[in-house]
C-alpha positions in Angstrom: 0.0 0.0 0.0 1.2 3.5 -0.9 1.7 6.5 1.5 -1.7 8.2 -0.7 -3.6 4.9 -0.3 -2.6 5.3 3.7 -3.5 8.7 4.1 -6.5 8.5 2.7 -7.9 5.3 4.9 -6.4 7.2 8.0 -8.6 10.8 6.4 -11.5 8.4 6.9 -10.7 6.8 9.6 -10.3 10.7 11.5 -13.7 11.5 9.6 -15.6 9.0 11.3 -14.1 9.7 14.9 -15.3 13.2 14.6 -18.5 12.4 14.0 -18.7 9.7 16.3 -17.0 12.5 19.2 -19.4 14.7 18.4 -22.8 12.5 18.2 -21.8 11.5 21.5 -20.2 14.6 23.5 -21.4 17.1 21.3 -19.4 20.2 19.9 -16.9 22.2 21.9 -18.8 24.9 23.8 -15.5 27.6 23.5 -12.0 26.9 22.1 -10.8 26.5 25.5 -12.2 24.0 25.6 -11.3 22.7 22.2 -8.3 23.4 23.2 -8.5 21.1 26.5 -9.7 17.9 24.3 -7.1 18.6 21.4 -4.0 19.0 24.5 -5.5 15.6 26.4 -5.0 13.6 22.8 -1.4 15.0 22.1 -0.4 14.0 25.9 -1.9 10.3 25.3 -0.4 10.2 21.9 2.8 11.4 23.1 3.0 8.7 26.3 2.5 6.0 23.6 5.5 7.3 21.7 7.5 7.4 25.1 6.4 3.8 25.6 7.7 3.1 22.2 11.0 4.3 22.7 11.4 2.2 26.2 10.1 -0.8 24.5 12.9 0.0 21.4 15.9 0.7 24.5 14.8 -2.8 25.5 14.4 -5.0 22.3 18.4 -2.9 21.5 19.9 -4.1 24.9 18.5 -7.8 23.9 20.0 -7.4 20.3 23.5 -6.6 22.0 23.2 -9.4 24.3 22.2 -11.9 22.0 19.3 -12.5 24.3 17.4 -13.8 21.1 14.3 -15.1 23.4 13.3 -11.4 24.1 12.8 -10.3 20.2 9.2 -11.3 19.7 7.9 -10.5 23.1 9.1 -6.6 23.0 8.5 -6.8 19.1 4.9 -6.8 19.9 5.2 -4.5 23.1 6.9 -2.3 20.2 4.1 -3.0 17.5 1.0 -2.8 20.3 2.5 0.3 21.2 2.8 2.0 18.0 -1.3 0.6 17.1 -2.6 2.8 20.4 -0.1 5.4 19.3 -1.7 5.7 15.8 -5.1 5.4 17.3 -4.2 8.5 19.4 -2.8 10.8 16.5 -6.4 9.9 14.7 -8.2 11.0 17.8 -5.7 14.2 17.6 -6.6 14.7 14.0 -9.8 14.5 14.7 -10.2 16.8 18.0 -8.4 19.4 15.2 -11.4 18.9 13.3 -13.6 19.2 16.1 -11.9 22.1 16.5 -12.8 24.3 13.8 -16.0 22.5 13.5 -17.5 23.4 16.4 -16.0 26.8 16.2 -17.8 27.6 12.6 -21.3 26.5 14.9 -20.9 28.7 17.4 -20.1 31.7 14.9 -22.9 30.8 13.0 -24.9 30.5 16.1 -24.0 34.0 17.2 -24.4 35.3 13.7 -28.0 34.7 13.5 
């Protein structure tokens, strides 16, 4: 699969967790608080890429020590890891969406 083929599963993939955010919690009600939800997403993204790079340290110090056993277990630490990573920067995408989304409501809320 190509990067363009990628993208565009992952565009529908944030599409539908926007929508599904905002059926269920409803827009933001001010962009601090757009804000708040977008900053929670990036924190839980960004502890999932921390978790990677333990997991990585790991797997490395069994490479050096030929400790061959290890591979597959923090392979898939590595690989479960990087899933709920991915799953996070789609819930970041999307909270940027919900962003402006609910921002463009309220305006043309006040406008009317």
């Amino acid at each position: 699969m190509n990067m363009n083929a990628l993208k565009e599963i992952i565009s529908d993939l944030v599409d539908k967790e926007k929508t599904s955010t905002i059926k269920n919690h409803g827009y933001a009600h001010s962009d601090h608080e757009a804000l708040a939800l977008l900053r929670e997403e990036i924190c839980e993204a960004q502890s999932e890429i921390k978790l990677i790079t333990i997991w990585e340290v790991a797997l490395k110090q069994s490479v050096y020590r030929d400790e061959c056993h290890q591979y597959s277990k923090l392979v898939n630490e590595i690989k479960q890891k990087a899933i709920n990573g991915a799953c996070e920067l789609i819930q970041v995408a999307a909270m940027c969406d919900k962003f402006k989304e609910s921002r463009e409501v309220r305006e043309s809320g006040e406008s009317e």
